[in-house]
C-alpha positions as CSV (number, residue, x, y, z in Angstrom):
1,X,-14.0,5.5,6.4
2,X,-10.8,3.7,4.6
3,X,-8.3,6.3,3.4
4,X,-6.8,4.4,0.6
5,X,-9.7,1.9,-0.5
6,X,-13.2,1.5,-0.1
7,X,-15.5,3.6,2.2
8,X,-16.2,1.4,5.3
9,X,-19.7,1.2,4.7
10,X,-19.0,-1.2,1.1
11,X,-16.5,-2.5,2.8
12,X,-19.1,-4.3,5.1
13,X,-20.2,-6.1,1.9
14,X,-18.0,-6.3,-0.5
15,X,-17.2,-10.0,-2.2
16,X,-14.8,-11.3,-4.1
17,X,-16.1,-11.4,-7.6
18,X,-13.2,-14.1,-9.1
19,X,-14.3,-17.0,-10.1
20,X,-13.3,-20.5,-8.5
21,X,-11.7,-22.9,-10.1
22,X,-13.7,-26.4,-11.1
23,X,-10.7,-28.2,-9.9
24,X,-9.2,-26.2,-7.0
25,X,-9.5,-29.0,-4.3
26,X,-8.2,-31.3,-6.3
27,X,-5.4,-29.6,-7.8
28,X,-4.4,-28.9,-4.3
29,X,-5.2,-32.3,-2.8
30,X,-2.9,-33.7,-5.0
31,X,0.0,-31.6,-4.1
32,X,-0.2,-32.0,-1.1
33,X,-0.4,-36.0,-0.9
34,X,2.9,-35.6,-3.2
35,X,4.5,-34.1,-0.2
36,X,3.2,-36.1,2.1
37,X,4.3,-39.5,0.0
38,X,7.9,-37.8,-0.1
39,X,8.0,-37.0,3.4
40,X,10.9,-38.3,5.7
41,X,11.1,-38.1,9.0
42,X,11.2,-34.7,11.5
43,X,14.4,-34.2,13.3
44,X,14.2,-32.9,16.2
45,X,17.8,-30.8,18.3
46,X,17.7,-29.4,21.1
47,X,19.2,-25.7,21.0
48,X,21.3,-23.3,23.7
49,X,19.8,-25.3,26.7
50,X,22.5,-23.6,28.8
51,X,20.7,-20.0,27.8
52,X,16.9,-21.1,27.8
53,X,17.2,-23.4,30.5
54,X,13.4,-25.0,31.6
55,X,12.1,-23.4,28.3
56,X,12.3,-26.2,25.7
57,X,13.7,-25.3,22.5
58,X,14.6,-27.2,18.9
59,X,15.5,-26.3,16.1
60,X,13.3,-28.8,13.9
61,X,13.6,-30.1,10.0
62,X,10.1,-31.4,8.3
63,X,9.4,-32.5,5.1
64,X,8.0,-29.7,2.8
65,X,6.7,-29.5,-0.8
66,X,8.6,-32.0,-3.3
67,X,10.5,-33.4,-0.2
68,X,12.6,-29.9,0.9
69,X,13.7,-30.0,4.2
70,X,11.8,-27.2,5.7
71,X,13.4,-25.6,9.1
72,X,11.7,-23.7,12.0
73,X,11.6,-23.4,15.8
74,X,9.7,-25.6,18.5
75,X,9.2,-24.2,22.1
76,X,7.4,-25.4,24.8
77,X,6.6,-24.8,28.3
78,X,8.6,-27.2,30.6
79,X,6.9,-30.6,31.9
80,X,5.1,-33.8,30.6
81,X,1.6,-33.2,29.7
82,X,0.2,-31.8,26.6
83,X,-0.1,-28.6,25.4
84,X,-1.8,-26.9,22.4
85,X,0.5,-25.9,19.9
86,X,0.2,-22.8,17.4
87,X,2.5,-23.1,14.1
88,X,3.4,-19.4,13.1
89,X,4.4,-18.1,9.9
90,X,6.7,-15.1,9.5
91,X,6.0,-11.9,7.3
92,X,7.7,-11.3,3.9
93,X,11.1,-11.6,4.2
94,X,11.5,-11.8,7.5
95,X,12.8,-15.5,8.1
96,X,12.2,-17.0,11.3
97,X,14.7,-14.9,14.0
98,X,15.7,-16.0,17.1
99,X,14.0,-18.4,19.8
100,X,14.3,-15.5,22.2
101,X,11.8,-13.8,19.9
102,X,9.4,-16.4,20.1
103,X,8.8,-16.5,24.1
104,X,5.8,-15.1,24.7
105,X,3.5,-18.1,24.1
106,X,5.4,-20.7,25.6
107,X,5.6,-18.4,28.7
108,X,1.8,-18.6,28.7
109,X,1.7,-22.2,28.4
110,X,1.2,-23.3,24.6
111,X,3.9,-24.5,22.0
112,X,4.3,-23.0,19.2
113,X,6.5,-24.0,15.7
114,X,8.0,-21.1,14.0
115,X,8.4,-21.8,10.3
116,X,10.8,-20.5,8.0
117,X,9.6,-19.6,4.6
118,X,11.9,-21.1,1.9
119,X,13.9,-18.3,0.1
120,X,13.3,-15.6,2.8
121,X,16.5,-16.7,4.8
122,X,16.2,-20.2,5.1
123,X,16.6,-22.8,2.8
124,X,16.0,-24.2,0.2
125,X,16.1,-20.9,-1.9
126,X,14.6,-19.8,-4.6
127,X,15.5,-19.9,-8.3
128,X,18.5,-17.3,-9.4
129,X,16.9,-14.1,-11.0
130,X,17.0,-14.8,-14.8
131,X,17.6,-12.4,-17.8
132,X,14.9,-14.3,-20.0
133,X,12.1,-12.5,-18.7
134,X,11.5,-14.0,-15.1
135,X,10.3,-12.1,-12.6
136,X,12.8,-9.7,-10.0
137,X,10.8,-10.6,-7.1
138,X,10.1,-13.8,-5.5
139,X,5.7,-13.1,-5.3
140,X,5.5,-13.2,-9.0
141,X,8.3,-15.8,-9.9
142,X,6.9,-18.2,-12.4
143,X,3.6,-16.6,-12.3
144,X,2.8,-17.7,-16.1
145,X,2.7,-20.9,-15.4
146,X,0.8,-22.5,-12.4
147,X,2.5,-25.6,-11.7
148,X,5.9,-24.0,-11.5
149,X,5.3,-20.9,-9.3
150,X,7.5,-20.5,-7.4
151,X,6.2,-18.7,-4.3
152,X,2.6,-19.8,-3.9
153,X,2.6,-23.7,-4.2
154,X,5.3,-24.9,-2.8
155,X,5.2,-22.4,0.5
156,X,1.2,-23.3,0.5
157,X,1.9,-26.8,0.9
158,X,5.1,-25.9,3.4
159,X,2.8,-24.5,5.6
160,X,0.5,-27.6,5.3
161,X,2.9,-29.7,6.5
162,X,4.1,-27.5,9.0
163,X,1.0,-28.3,10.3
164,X,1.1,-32.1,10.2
165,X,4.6,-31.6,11.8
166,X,3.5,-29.9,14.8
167,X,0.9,-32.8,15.8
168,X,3.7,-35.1,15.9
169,X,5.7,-32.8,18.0
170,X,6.8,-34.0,21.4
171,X,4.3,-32.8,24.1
172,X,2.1,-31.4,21.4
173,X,-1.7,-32.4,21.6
174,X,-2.6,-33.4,17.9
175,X,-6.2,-32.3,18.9
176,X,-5.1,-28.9,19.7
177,X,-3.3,-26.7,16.8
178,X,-3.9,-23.1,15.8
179,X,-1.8,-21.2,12.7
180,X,-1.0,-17.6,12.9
181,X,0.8,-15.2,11.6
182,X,0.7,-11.5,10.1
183,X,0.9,-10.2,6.0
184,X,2.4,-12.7,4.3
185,X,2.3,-15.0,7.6
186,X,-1.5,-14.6,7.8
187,X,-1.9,-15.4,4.3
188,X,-0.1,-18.4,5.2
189,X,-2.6,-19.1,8.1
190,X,-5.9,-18.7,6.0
191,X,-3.9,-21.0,3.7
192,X,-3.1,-23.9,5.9
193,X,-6.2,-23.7,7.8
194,X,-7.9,-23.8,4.6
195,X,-5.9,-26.8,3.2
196,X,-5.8,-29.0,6.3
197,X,-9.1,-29.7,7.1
198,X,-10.5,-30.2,10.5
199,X,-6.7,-30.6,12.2
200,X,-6.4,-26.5,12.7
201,X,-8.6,-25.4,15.5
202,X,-7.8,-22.1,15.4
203,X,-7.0,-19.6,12.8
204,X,-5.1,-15.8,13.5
205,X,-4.4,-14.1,10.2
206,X,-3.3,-10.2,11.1
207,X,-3.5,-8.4,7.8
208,X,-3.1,-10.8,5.5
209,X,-1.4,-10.7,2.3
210,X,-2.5,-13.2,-1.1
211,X,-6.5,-12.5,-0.3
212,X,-8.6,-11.3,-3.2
213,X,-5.3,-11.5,-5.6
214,X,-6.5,-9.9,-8.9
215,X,-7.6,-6.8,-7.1
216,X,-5.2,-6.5,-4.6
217,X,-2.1,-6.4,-7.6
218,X,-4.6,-3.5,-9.1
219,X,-5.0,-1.4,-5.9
220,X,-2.2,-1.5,-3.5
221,X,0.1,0.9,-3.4
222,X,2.9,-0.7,-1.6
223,X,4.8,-3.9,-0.5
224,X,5.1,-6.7,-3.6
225,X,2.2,-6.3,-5.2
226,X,3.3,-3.8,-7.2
227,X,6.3,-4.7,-8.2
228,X,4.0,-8.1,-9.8
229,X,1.8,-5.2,-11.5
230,X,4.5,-3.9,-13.4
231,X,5.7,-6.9,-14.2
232,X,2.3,-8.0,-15.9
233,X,2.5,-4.7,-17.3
234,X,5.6,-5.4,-19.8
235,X,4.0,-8.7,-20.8
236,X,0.4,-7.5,-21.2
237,X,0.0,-10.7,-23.9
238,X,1.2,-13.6,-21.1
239,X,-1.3,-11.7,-18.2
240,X,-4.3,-13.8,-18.5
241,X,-1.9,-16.7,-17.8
242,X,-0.7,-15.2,-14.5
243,X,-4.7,-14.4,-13.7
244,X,-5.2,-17.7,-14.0
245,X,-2.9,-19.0,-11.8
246,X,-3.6,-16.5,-9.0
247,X,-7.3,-18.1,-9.0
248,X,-5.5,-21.5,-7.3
249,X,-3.5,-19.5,-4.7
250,X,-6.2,-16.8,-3.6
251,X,-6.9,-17.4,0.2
252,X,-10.1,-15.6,-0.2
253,X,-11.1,-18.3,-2.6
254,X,-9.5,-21.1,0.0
255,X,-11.3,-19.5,2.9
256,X,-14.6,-21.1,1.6
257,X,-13.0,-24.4,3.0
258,X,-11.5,-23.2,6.4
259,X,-13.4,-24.7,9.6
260,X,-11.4,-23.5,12.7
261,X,-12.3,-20.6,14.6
262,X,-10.9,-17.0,13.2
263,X,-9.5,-14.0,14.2
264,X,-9.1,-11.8,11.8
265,X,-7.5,-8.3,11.9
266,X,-7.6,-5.7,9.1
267,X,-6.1,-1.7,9.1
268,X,-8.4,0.5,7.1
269,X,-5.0,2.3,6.0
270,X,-3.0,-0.5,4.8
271,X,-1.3,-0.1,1.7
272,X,0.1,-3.2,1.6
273,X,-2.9,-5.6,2.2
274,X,-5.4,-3.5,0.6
275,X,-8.6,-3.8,3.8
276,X,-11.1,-4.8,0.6
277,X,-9.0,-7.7,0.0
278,X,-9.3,-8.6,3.9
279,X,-13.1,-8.2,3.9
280,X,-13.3,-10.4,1.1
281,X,-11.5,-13.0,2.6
282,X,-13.3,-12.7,6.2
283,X,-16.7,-12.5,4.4
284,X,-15.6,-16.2,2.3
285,X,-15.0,-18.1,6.0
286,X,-18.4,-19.5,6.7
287,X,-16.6,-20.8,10.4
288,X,-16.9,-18.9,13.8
289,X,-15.1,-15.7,13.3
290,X,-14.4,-12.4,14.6
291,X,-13.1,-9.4,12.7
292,X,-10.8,-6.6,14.7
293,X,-10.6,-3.3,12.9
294,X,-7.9,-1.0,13.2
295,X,-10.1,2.6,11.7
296,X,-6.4,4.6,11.6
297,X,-4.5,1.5,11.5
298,X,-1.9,0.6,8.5
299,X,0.0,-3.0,8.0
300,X,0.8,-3.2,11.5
301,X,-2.0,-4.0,14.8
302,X,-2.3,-2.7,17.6
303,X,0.5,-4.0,20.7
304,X,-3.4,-5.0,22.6
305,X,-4.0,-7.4,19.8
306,X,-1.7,-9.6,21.6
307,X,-3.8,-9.8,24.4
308,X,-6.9,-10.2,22.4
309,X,-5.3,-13.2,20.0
310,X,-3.8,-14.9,23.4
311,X,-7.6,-14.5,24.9
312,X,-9.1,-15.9,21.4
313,X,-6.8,-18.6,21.9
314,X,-7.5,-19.8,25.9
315,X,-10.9,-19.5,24.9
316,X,-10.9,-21.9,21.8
317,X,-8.3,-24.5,22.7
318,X,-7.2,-24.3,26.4
């Protein structure tokens, strides 16, 4: 039974009831060939070879949303053939760390690109907080009007191209990419494997966050979401607006287009990434998918997850 949603046995068939957008593939489409048009070339530097030694490390800049340099980390396992390469995507806030954070897949053989989110420690940065009614928190700046929110469009199409990036990589086989990545980074996951077609082979999204987005602002009781509920709530008039413009960004409405092979983990106590909105993203992905469920578990997995994604992943693209 879930302790702070629904009872297991609904949650085995609960659906997202918001409606899709008409236009939603188009809308999306053509941000994302805007980026592409605008892109310049990835930079590639090697970093601390004297402290990784035969581990391959760079610090990488790609091309993002409106042209933004976008930075994150590329490691690989030493030698000339190609490898599979999984693009991660760090929780809220949490920027991208240190290589030495990142070692455990290149240690079993795979690359793997380590994104930084733009405005969570990276660059570029968001917009100043304004006194004319804008929002305190990045998740719900410019929420009122869909082309200018902040959060959701530009990082969507980031982690797009993120993807595109790490096919070009050296040693990287474009035939072999997974995305992962946990709350807000699995968000980001169902996102780009959504939005990039058949290049993502592979898809781990570990409680993710932005699924189901017009309950999950209404149910959960911690993390952003409600910070952006109380924000609606002082402009009750303007909160259709912001429903509408969650339609475009909900990855349970995305997953519908997703055609890699998932692995999808949900905690039945997780304030944060209410486990309805989970379901109804999992039950959206009409691709090969697996669902792990955590009965006692809250917006964390368990450590033998690890063991279970890197099995999913030998599996699927080794």
């Amino acid at each position: 039974m879930s302790w702070c949603d629904l009872p297991e046995a609904q949650l085995a068939t609960y659906r997202i009831t918001t409606p899709e957008p008409a236009d939603l593939d188009s809308w999306w489409a053509d941000r994302i060939d805007r980026a592409r048009s605008a892109a310049r070339p990835v930079t590639l530097h090697r970093y601390l070879p004297e402290c990784y030694g035969d581990l391959l490390v760079y610090e990488v800049e790609f091309s993002g949303a409106g042209g933004d340099r976008v930075r994150g980390w590329y490691l690989r396992p030493a030698g000339t053939g190609r490898v599979p390469v999984v693009v991660e995507f760090p929780g809220y806030g949490r920027g991208r760390g240190l290589p030495v954070e990142h070692a455990l897949l290149p240690a079993a053989g795979f690359g793997l690109l380590v994104m930084e989110v733009r405005g969570q420690g990276g660059t570029p940065a968001p917009e100043p907080e304004r006194p004319d009614g804008r929002a305190p928190n990045v998740l719900a700046e410019g929420i009122f009007d869909l082309d200018g929110y902040y959060y959701f469009t530009p990082v969507f199409v980031d982690a797009v191209r993120a993807v595109d990036t790490a096919a070009l990589l050296p040693g990287a086989d474009p035939e072999r990419i997974a995305v992962s990545g946990g709350s807000q980074g699995g968000g980001l996951a169902l996102a780009a494997a959504a939005l990039s077609g058949d290049r993502v082979r592979v898809c781990h999204a570990e409680v993710p966050m932005f699924c189901d987005l017009q309950r999950a602002i209404v149910v959960s009781t911690a993390g952003p979401y409600p910070v952006v509920a109380r924000y609606l709530a002082g402009f009750p008039e303007r909160a259709p607006a912001a429903l509408e413009t969650l339609r475009y960004v909900d990855c349970a409405l995305l997953a519908r287009r997703i055609t890699a092979r998932c692995l999808v983990a949900v905690g039945l106590r997780d304030p944060e990434s209410p486990p309805s909105t989970v379901y109804a993203a999992f039950h959206e992905i009409r691709a090969p998918k697996e669902l792990a469920v955590a009965a006692l578990g809250d917006h964390r997995v368990p450590r033998t997850h690890a063991e279970r994604k890197l099995r999913h992943l030998r599996e699927n693209l080794a």
